[in-house]
N, C-alpha and C positions, 0 to 999 in steps of 0.2 A: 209684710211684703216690702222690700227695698226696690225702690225703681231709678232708674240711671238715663235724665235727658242731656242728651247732647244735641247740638246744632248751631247755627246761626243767630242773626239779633233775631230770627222768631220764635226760635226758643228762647230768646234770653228774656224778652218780652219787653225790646226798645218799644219806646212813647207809651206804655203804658202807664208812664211813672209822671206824664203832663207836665205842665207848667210848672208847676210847685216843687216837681222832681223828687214825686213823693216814693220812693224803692217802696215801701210798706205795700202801697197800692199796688205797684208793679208785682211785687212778688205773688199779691193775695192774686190778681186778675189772672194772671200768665198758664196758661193751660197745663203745665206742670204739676201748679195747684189743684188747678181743677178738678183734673183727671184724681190726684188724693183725695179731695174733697167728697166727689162723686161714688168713686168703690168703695169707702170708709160709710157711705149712708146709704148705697144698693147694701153691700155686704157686710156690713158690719167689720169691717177689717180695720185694720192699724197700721196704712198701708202710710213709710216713709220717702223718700225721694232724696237726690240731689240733682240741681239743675245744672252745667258749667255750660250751658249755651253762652257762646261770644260773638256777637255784632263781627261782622264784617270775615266773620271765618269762611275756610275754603275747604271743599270737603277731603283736601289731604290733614288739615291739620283736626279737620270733626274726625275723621278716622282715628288720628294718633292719638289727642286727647282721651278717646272711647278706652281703646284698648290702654293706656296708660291708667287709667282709671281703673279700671278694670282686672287690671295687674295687683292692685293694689288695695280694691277695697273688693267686698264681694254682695254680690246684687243677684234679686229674682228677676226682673225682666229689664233688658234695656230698647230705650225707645230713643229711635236716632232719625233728626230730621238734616237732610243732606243738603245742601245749599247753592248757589245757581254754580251750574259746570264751569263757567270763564272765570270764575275766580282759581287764582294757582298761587303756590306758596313759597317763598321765595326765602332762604337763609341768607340773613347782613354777617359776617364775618365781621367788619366793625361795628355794628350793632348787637352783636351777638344773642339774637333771636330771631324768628322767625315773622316773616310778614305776610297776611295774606291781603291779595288785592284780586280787581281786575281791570278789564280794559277802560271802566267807565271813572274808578277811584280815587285815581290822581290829580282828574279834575277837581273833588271836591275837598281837598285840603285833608284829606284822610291822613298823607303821608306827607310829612314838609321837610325831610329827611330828602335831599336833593339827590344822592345817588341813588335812591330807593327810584325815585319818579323816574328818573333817566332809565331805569331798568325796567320799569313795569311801560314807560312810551317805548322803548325799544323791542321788549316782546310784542307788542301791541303791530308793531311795523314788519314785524321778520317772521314772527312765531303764532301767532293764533290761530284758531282754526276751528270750526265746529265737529271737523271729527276729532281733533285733539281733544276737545272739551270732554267730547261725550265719551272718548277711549278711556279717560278719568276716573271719568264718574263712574263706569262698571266696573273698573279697576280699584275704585275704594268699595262698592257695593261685595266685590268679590272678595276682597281680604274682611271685612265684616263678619260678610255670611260666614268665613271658614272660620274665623276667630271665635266665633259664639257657637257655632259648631263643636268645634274641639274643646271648648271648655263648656259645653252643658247648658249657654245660656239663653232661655229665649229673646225673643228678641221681635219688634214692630220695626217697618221701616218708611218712614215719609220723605218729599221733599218740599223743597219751596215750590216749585213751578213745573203744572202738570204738560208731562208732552205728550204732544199728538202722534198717532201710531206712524204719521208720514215720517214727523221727525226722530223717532226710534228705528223706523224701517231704513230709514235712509246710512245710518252709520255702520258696516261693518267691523265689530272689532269681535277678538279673541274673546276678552272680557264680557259681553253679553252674550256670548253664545254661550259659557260656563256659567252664569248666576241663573240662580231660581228666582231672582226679581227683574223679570226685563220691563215691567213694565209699574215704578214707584208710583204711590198714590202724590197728586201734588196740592199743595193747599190753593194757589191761583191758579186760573185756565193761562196755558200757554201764550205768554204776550206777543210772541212773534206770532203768532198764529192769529189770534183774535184781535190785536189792535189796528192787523190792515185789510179788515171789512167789519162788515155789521153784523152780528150776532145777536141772538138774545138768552137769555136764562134759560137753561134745560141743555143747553149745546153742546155742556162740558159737565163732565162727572169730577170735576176737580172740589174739595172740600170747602171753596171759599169762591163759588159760581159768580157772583155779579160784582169781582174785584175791578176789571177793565170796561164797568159798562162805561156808556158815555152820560148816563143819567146819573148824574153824582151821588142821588139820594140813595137810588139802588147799591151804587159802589161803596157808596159811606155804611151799606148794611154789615159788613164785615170788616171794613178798614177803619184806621184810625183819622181824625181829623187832622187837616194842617193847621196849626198850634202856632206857627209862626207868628210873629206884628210885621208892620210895614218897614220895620228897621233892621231884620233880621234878614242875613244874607246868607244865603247857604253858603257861598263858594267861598269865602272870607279867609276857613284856614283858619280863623283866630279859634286858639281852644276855649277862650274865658266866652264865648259865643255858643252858649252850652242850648241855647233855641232854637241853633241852625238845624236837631237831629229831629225836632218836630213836622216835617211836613207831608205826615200821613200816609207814607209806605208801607207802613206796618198795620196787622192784624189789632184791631181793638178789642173790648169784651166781649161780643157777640163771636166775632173772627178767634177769639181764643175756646169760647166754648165749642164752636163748631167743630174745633181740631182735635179738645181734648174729648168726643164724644163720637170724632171718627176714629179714638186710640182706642177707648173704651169699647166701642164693638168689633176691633182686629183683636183686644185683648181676651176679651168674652168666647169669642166663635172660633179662634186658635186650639186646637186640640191638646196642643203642650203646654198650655197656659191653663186650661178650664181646670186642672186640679187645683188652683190656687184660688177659687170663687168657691166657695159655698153655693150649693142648689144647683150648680148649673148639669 
């Protein structure tokens, strides 16, 4: 079995790779793995993967990457984690690729490319908008579904950040009212929802429940630690400042098995996928 992860740095499986900036450890931790690791010793399978998750992607460019990919190599299941809505993807004509950012990115030395910044604060001033985000997002959700559609392939679909029915009810677009996923599994509960009141565990069906608690211990249960020293400055911009991407936004091992064992039971309980398990 060949499987195809795409997404964000949570698929890619940023800070998992610590201080030492060990990729070995990253790769083995990153729920990619895991999820091979996992049906390879439920089912005795020989199941392969490739990951091309990228930190800081937007999900026009997880979209294209997919299908680009996909074009090109051929796979039994793909598993695609969609990434926050505000991110949008911008083509440099003098740079000649593609950038994805969003409103929050240019603060932090993501982009030191000065016309890039000037565009991404300019959208941020004239263009944003939470139903644009969300008109997006079902608009990449939709050309997905029809992609794997038309070519036969099944297919799981997660995101980063589970929303609440208010804020799905709340956007009108074409685009949700055509997909068969209006409602993506998310790995964190809703941050606009849950960070302006108190909440406790149980409140959110999102795959990584006590990421926003305010009891750090409980939050550290699925995140990764900040890794930073006192001399390490996020906002610096310097690239040789390779500690600044340590400060625990990300899913750690626990937060990676957790994901890759909510792929395992969408992969399991799927009716067009149970032929490729044994026993089931």
């Amino acid at each position: 079995m060949k499987i195809l992860f795409s997404g964000d740095s949570f698929c890619e499986g940023t800070e998992l790779d610590g201080l030492e900036h060990d990729m070995d450890q990253r790769d083995r931790l990153r729920y990619s793995n895991v999820v091979k690791e996992y049906l390879n010793d439920l089912f005795g399978l020989e199941v392969t993967f490739d990951n091309i998750g990228y930190s800081g992607y937007s999900n026009d460019e997880i979209t294209r990457d997919t299908v680009e990919y996909c074009e090109k190599n051929e796979i039994d299941v793909a598993v695609v984690q969609f990434s926050h809505p505000q991110r949008w993807s911008y083509y440099s004509e003098l740079n000649e690729r593609w950038f994805s950012m969003d409103q929050y990115e240019h603060f932090y030395g993501c982009h030191p490319e000065h016309k890039v910044i000037e565009i991404c604060e300019w959208w941020d001033a004239n263009v944003k908008s939470r139903t644009l985000y969300i008109d997006n997002f079902y608009k990449n959700v939709f050309l997905l579904e029809q992609y794997f559609k038309a070519n036969n392939i099944p297919y799981v679909f997660l995101q980063l950040e589970e929303w609440t029915p208010k804020e799905i009810e709340s956007c009108n677009t074409i685009w949700k009212e055509l997909v068969e996923h209006k409602s993506v599994k998310g790995v964190t509960p809703s941050q606009e929802e849950f960070c302006s009141r108190e909440y406790y565990v149980g409140e959110t069906d999102s795959i990584c429940p006590t990421w926003w608690m305010k009891d750090e211990e409980l939050m550290r249960e699925y995140r990764t630690l900040d890794q930073r020293d006192e001399k390490t400055e996020f906002a610096t911009g310097d690239e040789e400042d390779t500690h600044r991407w340590l400060g625990g936004w990300h899913p750690g091992k626990n937060g990676h098995i957790a994901i890759a064992k909510w792929i395992i039971q969408e992969m399991t309980s799927d009716e067009k996928l149970q032929h490729l398990f044994p026993g089931i």
